[in-house]
N, C-alpha and C positions, 0 to 999 in steps of 0.2 A: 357624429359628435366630434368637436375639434378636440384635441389634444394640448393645444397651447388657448389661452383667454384671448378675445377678441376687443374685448375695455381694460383699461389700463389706468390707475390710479397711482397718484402719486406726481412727481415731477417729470417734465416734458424730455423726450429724447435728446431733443437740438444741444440742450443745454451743455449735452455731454458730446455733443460733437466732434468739440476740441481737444479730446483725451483721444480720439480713436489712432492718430499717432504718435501716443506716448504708447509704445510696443518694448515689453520684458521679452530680452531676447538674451541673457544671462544664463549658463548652464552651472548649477542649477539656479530655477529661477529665483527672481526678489518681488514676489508677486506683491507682499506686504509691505515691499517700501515700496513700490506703487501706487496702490490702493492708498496708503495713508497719503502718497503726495498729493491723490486725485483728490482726497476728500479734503483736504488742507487748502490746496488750491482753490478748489470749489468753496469754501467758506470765504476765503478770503476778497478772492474777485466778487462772488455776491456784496459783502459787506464794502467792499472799494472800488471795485472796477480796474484795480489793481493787477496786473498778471503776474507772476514771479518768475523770474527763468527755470525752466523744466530742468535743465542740468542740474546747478545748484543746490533746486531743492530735492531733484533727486538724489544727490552726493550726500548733501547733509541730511537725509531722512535715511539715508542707506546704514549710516553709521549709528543710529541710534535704534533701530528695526530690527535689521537682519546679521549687523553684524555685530551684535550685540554678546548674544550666548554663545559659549562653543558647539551645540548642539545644529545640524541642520535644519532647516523649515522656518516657519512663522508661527506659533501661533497666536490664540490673541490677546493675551497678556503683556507679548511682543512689539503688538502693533500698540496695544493702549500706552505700554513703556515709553516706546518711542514717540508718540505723540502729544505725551506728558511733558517728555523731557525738550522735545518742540515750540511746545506751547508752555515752557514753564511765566513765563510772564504775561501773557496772557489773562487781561483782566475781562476779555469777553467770553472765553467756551472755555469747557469742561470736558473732560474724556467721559464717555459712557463705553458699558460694557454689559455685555446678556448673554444666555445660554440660545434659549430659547428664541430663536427667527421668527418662527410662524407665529406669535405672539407679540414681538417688539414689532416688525419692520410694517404690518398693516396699521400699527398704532401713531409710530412716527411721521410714515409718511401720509397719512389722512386729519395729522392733525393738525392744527391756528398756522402754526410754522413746518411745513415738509420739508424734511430733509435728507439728504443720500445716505448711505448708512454701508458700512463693509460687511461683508458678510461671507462668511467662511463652508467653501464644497467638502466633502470631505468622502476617500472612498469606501469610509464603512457604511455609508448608506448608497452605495452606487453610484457614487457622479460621476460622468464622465470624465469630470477634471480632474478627478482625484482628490488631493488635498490641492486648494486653490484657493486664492482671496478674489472676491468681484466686489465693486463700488455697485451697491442696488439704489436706484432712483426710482423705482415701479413695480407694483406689485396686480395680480389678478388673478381672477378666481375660470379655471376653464367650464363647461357646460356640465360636466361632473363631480361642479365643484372644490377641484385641485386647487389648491395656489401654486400661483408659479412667480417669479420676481424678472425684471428686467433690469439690466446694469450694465457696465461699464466691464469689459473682460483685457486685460493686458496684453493679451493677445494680438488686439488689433480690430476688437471688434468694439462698440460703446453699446449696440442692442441686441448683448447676448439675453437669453433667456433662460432661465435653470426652474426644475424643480425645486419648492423651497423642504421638500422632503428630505431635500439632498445636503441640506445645510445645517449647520450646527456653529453656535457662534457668532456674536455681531460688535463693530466699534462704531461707534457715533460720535459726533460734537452737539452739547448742549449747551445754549448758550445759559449763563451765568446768571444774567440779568431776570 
């Protein structure tokens, strides 16, 4: 019996190829202005083909994200904050936000429009990462069943893999229209 799913639903890895060196190497980290740049970025080059300079939008996503609260960490009323106040003119996407993973992120990305989705590790359910944000683009079910998600890790990696057991929390963009 494999341990990890062998199909994979949802959006294609390559996409995220381009993120593998956008790397959080910050102590402590800003995994949350990452993720929100990734998924920013990612809506916007789909919709234009547009790229934005990674700097930029990482500076000015940093200030509305993580350096927001006096409090350490991200969570995700932080990232929706910040990507609120990003996109406040914005007459094509919406911030969404959910508890529940293993219920939003198979519904998003299998539906008319797939789309990446942030999605929060956290270590009261064991993750490795600890508390940590990944960009999910892929989701699967192992031979026992599991779900596991595939995404984008700041790290350095774009095809990490997590238990979605291990998640709690998710920000998306929905478009408007």
């Amino acid at each position: 019996m494999s341990d990890v799913p062998t199909k994979w639903l949802g959006l294609p890895p390559a996409r995220f190829m381009k993120y593998k060196n956008w790397i959080n190497k910050e102590r402590p980290g800003i995994c949350g202005t990452y993720c929100a740049s990734v998924l920013v970025h990612d809506a916007i080059y789909q919709r234009t083909k547009h790229s934005l300079p990674k700097k930029v939008l990482l500076n000015g996503m940093r200030v509305v994200v993580d350096d927001v609260m006096p409090y350490r960490g991200t969570f995700y009323w932080d990232l929706a904050h910040g990507m609120r106040r990003m996109l406040s003119h914005s007459k094509i996407w919406r911030v969404k936000t959910g508890i529940l993973t293993e219920r939003i992120v198979p519904e998003i990305l299998s539906g008319e429009n797939p789309r990446p989705i942030i999605v929060g590790t956290t270590r009261y359910l064991n993750s490795k990462y600890k508390n940590h944000w990944l960009v999910v683009y892929g989701y699967g079910y192992n031979e026992a069943g599991k779900l596991f998600y595939r995404g984008y890790d700041n790290h350095g990696r774009y095809k990490a893999i997590i238990p979605a057991s291990q998640t709690m929390c998710c920000v998306w963009l929905e478009d408007r229209i």
